[in-house]
C-alpha positions in Angstrom: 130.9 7.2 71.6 134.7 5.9 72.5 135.6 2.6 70.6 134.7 -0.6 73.4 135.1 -3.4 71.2 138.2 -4.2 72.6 136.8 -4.5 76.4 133.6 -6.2 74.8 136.2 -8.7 73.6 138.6 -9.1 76.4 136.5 -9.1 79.3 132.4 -9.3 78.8 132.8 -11.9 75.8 134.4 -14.7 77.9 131.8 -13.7 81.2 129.1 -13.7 78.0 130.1 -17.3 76.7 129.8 -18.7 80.8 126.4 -17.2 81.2 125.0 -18.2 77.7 126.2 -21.9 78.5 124.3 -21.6 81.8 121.2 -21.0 80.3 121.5 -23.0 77.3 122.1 -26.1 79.8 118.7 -24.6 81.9 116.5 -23.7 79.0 116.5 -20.4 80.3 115.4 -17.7 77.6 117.7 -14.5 77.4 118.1 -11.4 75.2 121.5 -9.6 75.5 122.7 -6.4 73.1 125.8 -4.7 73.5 127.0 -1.6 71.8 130.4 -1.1 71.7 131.2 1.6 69.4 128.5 4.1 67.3 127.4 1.2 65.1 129.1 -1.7 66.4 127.1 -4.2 68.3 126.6 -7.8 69.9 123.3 -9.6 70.7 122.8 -13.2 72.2 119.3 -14.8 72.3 118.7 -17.8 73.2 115.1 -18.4 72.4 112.6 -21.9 73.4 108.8 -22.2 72.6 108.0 -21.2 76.4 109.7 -17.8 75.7 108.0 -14.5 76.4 107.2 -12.9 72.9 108.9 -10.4 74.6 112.3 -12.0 73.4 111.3 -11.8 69.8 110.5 -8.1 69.8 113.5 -7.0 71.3 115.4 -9.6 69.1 113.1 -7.4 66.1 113.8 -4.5 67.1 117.3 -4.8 67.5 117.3 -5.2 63.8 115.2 -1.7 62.9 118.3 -0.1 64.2 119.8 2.6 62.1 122.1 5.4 62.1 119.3 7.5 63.6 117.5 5.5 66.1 115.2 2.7 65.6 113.3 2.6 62.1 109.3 2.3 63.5 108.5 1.5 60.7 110.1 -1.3 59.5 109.1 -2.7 63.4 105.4 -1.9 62.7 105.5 -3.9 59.6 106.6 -6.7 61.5 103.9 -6.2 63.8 101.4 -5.9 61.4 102.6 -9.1 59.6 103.0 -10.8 62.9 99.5 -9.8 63.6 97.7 -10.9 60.4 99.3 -15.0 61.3 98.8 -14.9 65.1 96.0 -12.3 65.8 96.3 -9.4 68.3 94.2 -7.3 70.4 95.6 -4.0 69.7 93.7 -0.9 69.3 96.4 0.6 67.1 96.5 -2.1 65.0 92.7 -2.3 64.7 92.8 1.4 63.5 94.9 0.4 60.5 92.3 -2.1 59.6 94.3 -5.7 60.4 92.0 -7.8 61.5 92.3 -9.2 64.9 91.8 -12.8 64.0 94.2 -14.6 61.8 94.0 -14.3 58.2 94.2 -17.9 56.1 96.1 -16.1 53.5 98.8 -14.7 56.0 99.0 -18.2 57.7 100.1 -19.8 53.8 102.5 -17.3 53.5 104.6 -18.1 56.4 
């Protein structure tokens, strides 16, 4: 992939800045990733307690990335930790025995 930094800097940066003051002011929840270069990249999140969970998976995700792709598995452990202090009602995660209704000893450990 070419080198964007440069135009990441010069020209989406300072449009990036406008729109993340906008939202900040409005309380409106975004997620925002950029690559610029083969392993160079820029996220914004602003986050609030009315947020979609959504936000917090990409904003997870985001940081499984490797050289490769994404790393599953260090994203599933999330989930499954996530899962142990909130609860969940996935069948995936019901097949790997977590428990669907939050665990006290998960809830100390936060």
């Amino acid at each position: 992939m070419k080198d964007l930094e440069k135009i990441y800097d010069e020209q989406i940066s300072p449009l990036m800045e406008q729109i993340l003051d906008i939202c900040k002011k409005n309380a409106l929840p975004v997620f925002a990733e950029f690559q610029y270069s083969d392993d160079g990249f820029c996220k914004s999140i602003i986050d609030n307690p009315e947020s979609h969970i959504m936000l917090t998976h990409l904003d997870v995700i985001s940081q499984c990335i490797e050289q490769d792709g994404v790393n599953i598995d260090k994203y599933m452990i999330w989930c499954t930790r996530e899962a142990k202090k909130v609860g969940h009602s996935s069948m995936y995660l019901n097949l790997a025995g977590v428990p669907e209704l939050p665990t006290d000893s998960a809830k100390e450990n936060e």
